[in-house]
Rosetta silent file (secondary structure, phi, psi, omega in degrees, C-alpha in Angstrom):
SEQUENCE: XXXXXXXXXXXXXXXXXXXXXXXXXXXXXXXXXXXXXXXXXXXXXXXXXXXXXXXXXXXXXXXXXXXXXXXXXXXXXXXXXXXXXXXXXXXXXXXXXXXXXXXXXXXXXXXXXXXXXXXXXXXXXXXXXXXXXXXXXXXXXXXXXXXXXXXXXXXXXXXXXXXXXXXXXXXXXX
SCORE:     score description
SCORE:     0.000 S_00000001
   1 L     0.000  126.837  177.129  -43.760   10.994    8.923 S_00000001
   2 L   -88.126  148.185 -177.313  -43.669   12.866   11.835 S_00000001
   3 H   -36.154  -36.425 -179.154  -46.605   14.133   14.102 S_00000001
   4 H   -71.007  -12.408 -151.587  -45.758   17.850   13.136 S_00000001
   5 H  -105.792  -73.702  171.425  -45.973   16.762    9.527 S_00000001
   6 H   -36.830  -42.650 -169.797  -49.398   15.237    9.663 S_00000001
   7 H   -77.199  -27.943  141.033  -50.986   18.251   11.556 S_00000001
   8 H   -67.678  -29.761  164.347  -49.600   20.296    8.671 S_00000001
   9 H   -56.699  -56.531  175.404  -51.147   18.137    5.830 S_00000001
  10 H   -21.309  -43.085 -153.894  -54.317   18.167    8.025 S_00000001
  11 H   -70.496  -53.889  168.943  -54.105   21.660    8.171 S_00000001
  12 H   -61.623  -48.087  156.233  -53.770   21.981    4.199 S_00000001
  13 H   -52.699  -28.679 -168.842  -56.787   19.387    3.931 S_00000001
  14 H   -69.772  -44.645 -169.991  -58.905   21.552    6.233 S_00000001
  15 H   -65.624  -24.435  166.701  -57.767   24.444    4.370 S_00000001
  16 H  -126.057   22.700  173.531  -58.511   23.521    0.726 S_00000001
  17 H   -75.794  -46.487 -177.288  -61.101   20.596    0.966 S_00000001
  18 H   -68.310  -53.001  170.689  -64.226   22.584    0.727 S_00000001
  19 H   -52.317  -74.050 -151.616  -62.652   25.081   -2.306 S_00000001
  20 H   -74.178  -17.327 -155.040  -61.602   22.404   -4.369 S_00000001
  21 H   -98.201   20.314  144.233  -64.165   19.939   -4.111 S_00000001
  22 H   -60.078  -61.429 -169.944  -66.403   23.194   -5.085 S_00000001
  23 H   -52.601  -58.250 -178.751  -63.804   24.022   -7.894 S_00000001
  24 H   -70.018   -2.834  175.277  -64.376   20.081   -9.109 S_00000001
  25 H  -117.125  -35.491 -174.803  -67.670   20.071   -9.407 S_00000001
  26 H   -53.546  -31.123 -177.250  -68.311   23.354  -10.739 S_00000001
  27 L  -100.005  -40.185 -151.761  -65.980   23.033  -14.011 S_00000001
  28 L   -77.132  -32.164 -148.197  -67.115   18.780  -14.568 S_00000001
  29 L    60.185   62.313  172.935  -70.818   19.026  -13.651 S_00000001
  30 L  -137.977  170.451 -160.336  -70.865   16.158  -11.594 S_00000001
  31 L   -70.216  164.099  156.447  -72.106   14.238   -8.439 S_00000001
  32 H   -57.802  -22.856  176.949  -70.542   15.032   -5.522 S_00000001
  33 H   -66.496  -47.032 -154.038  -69.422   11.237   -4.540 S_00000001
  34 H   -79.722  -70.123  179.319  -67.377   11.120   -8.136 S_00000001
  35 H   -16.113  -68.075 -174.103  -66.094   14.930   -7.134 S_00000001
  36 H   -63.484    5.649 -170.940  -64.948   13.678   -3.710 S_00000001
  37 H  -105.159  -49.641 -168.967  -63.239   10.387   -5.376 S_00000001
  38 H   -63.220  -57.582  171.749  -61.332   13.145   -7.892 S_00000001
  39 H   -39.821  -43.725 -164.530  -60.328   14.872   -4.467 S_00000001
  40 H   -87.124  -15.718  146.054  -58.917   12.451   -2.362 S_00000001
  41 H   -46.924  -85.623 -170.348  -56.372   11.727   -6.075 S_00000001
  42 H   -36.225  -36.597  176.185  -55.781   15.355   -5.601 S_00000001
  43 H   -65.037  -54.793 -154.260  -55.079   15.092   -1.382 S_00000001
  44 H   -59.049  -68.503  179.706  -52.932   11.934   -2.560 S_00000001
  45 H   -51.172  -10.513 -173.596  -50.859   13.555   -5.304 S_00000001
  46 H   -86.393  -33.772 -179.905  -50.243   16.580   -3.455 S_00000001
  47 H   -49.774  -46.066 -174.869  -48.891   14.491   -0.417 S_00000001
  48 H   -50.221  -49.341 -152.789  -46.790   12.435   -2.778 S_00000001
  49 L  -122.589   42.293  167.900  -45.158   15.364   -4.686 S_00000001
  50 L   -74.305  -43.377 -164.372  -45.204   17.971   -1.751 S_00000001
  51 L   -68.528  -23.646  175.007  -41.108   18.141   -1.788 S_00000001
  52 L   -67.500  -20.411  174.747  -41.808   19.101   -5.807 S_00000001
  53 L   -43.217  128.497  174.106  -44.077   22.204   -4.851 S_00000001
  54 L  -104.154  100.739 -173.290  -42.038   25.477   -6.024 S_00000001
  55 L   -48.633   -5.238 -165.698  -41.913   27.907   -4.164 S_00000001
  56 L   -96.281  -16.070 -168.712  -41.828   30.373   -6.798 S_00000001
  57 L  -124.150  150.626  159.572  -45.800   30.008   -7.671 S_00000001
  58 L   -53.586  128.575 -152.676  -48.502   30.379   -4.698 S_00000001
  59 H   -61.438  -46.181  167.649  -49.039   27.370   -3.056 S_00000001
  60 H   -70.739   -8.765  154.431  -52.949   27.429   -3.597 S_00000001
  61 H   -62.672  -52.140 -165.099  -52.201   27.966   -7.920 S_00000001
  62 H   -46.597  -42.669 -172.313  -50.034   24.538   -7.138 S_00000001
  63 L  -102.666    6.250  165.883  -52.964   22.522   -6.033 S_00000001
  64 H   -83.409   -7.441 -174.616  -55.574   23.847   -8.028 S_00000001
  65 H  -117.765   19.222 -176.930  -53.624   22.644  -10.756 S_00000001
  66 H  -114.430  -20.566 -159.508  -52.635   19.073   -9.157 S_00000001
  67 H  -124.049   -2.274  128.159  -56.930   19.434   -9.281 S_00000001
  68 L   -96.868  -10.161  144.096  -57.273   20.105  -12.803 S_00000001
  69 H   -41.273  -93.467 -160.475  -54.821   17.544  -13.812 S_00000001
  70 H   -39.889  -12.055  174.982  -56.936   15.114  -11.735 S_00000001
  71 H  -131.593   22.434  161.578  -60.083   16.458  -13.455 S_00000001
  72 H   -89.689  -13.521  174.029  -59.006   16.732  -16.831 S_00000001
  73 L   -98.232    7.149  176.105  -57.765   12.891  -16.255 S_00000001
  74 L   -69.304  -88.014 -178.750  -61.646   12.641  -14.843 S_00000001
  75 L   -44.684  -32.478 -179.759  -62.760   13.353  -18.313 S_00000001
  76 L   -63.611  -44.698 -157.543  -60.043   11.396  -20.631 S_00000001
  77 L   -92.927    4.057 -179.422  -61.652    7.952  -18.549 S_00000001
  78 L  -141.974   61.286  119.988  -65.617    9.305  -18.815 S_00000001
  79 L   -19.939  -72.353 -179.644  -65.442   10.896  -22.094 S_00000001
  80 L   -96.603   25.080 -167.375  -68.614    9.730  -23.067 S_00000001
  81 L  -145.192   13.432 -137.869  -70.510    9.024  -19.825 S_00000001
  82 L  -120.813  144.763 -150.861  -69.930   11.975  -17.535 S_00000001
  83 L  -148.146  145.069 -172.242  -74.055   13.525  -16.733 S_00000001
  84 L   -78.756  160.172 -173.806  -74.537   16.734  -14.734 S_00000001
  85 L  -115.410  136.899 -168.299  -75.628   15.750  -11.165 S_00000001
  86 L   -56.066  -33.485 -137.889  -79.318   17.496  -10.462 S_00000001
  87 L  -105.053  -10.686 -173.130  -78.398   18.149   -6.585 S_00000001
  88 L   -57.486  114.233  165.005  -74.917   19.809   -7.422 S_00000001
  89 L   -70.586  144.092  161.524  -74.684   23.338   -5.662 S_00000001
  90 L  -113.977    6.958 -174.410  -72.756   26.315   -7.422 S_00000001
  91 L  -145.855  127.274  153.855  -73.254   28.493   -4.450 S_00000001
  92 L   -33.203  143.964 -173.970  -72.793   27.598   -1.077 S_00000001
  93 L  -101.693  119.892  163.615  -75.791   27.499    1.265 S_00000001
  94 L   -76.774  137.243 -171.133  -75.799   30.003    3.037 S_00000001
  95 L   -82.939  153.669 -175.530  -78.433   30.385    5.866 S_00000001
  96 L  -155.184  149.715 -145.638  -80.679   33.137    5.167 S_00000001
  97 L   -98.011  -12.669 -142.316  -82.696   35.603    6.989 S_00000001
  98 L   -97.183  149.975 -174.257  -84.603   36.340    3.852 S_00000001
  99 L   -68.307 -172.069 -141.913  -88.621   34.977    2.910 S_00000001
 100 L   -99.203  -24.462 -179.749  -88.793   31.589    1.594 S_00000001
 101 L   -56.676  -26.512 -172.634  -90.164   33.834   -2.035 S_00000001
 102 L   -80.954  -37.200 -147.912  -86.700   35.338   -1.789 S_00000001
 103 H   -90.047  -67.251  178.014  -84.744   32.111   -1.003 S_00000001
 104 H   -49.993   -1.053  174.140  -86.743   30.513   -4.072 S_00000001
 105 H  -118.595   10.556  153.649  -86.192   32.723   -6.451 S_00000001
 106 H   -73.170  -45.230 -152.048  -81.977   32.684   -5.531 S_00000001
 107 H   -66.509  -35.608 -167.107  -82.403   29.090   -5.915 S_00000001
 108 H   -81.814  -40.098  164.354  -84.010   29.555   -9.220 S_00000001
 109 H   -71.772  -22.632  174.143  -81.018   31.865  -10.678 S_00000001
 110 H   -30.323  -61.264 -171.828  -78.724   29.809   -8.971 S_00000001
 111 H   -60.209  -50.340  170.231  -79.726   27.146  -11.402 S_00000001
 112 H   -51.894  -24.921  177.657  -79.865   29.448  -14.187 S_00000001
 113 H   -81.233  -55.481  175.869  -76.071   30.227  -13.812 S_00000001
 114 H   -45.009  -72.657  164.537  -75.483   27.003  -13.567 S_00000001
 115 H   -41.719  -30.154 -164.108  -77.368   25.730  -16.729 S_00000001
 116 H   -90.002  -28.171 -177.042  -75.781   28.764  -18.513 S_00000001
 117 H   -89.552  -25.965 -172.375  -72.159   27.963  -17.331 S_00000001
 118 H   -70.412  -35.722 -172.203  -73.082   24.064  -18.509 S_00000001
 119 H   -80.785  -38.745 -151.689  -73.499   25.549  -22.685 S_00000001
 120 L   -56.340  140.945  164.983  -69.883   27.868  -22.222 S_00000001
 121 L   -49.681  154.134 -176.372  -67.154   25.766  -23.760 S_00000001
 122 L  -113.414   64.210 -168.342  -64.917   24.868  -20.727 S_00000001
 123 L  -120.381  -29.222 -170.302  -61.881   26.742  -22.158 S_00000001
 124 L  -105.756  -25.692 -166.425  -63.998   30.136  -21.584 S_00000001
 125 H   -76.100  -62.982 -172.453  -66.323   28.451  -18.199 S_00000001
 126 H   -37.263  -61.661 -176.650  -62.861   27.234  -16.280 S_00000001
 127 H   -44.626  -75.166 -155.041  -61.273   30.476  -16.258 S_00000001
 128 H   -49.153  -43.273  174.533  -64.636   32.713  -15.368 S_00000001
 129 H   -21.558  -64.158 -167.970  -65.029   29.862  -12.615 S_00000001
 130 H   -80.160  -57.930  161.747  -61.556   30.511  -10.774 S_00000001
 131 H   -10.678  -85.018 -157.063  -62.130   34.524  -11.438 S_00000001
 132 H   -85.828  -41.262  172.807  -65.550   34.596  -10.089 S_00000001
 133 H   -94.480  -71.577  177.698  -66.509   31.900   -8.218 S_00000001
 134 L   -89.277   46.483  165.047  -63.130   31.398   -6.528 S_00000001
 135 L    21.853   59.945  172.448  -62.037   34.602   -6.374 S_00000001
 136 L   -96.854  176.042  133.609  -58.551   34.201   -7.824 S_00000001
 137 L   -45.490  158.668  176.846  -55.867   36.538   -9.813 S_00000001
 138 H   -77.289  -51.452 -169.563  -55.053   36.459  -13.259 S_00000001
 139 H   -52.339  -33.041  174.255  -51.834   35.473  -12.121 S_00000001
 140 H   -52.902  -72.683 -159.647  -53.221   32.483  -10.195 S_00000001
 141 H   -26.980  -58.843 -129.649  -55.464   31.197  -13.006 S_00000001
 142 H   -67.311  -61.500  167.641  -52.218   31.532  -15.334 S_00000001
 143 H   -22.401  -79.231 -153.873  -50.199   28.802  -12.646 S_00000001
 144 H   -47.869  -42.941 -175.076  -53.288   27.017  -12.651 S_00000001
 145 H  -102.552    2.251 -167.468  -54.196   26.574  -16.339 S_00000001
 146 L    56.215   58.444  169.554  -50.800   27.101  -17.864 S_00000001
 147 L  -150.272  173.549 -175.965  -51.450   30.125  -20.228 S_00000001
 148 L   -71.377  152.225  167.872  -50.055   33.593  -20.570 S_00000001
 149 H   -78.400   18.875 -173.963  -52.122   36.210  -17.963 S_00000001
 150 H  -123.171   16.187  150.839  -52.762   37.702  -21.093 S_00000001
 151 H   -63.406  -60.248 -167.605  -54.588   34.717  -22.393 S_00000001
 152 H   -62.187  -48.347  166.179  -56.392   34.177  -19.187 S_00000001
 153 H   -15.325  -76.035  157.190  -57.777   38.251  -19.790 S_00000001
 154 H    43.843 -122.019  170.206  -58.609   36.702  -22.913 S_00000001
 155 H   -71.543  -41.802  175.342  -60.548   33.898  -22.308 S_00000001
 156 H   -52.802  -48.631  174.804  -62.295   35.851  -19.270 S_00000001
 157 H   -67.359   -3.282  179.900  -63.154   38.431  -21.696 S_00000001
 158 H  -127.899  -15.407  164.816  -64.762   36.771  -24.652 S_00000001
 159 H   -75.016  -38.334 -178.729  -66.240   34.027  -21.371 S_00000001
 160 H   -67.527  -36.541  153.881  -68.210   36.962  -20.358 S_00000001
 161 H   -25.092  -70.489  179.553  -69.250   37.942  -23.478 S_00000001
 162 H   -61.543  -43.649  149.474  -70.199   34.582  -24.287 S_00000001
 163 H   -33.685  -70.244  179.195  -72.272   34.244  -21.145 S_00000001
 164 H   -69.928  -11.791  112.284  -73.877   37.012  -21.648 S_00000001
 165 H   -10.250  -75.628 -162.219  -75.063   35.967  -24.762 S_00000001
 166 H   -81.368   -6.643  166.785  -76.345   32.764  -23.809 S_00000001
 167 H   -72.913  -42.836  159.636  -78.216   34.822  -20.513 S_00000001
 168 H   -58.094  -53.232 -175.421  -80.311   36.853  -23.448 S_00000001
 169 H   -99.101   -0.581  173.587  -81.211   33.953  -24.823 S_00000001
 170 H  -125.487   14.495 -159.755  -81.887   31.340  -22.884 S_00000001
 171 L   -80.075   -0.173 -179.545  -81.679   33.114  -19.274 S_00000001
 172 L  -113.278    7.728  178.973  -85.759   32.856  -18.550 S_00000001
 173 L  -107.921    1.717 -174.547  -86.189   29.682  -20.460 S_00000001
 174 L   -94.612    0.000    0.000  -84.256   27.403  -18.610 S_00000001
C-alpha cells in the first residue's frame, strides 16, 4: 500500500467515522465502546473489499451497508444480552446559546425520541433513522437495506405512523 492510498482511506475514515458510529448506535441502542468495536469491523471490511465496491451504487449506501451487516452480525452474537446504554446521544451536542431551561428541556425530548424509537420494531426504526436522522434518499436506504424504494416509502410510512402512535401515548410518560 502506497502513501497515496493510505491518505485516501484516512480520508474515507475522517469522512464517515462520526456518521456511522452515530448510525450504530442509534439503530442497536448501545454503549459507545461496543459501537466503536462494530466500527473498526466496518473500517476493516471496507478496506478488505474496497476493489469489490460498485460503482454503480453511491459509495456512502456501500458502507452503510458493510455497517449494517456488521450490526446485524452485532445482534446474531448478543441476541439475548444487548442493554440500551443510558449515556448514548441521538443528537449531536451541539453548543448552544440558549438558557440552561431551554437546553434541559431539548435534553428531555431528546430522550423521549429516543425511548420512543427504542418500542418501533427495527424494520420500521432503521429506515426512519437513515431518512431522518441521516438525512439519506430513498434510493440510498434501498442500497443500504436491500428492499425495493417502494418498500423503503413503505416502511417510512407506516414508521411514522407507528411513532406517532407511541408519542400519544407514552410521549409525556417516559
Amino acid at each position: 500500500m502506497t502513501i497515496k492510498d493510505l491518505n485516501a482511506y484516512r480520508y474515507i475514515i475522517d469522512r464517515y467515522e462520526k456518521r456511522l458510529l452515530r448510525y450504530i448506535q442509534r439503530i442497536l441502542f448501545i454503549s459507545k465502546e461496543d459501537a466503536e468495536d462494530i466500527l473498526q469491523e466496518v473500517f476493516i471490511k471496507a478496506y478488505k473489499n474496497i476493489n469489490g465496491y460498485d460503482s454503480r451504487y453511491s459509495f456512502s449506501s456501500w458502507i452503510y451497508r458493510i455497517a449494517h451487516n456488521e450490526a446485524v452480525s452485532f445482534l446474531r452474537k448478543k441476541r439475548n444480552s444487548i442493554e440500551s446504554s443510558n449515556d448514548m446521544e441521538i443528537f449531536d451536542n451541539l453548543p448552544s446559546d440558549e438558557s440552561i431551561e431551554d437546553d434541559f428541556l431539548m435534553k428531555l425530548r431528546e430522550k423521549e425520541v429516543r425511548e420512543i424509537l427504542k418500542m418501533l420494531e427495527p424494520k420500521y426504526r432503521e429506515p426512519l433513522i437513515l431518512r431522518y436522522f441521516e438525512d439519506m434518499e430513498y434510493n440510498e436506504i434501498s442500497d443500504i437495506l436491500h428492499i425495493s424504494l417502494g418498500n423503503v416509502s413503505s416502511l417510512i410510512n407506516r414508521g411514522k405512523k407507528k411513532f406517532k402512535v407511541l408519542v400519544e401515548r407514552y410521549g409525556k410518560n417516559i
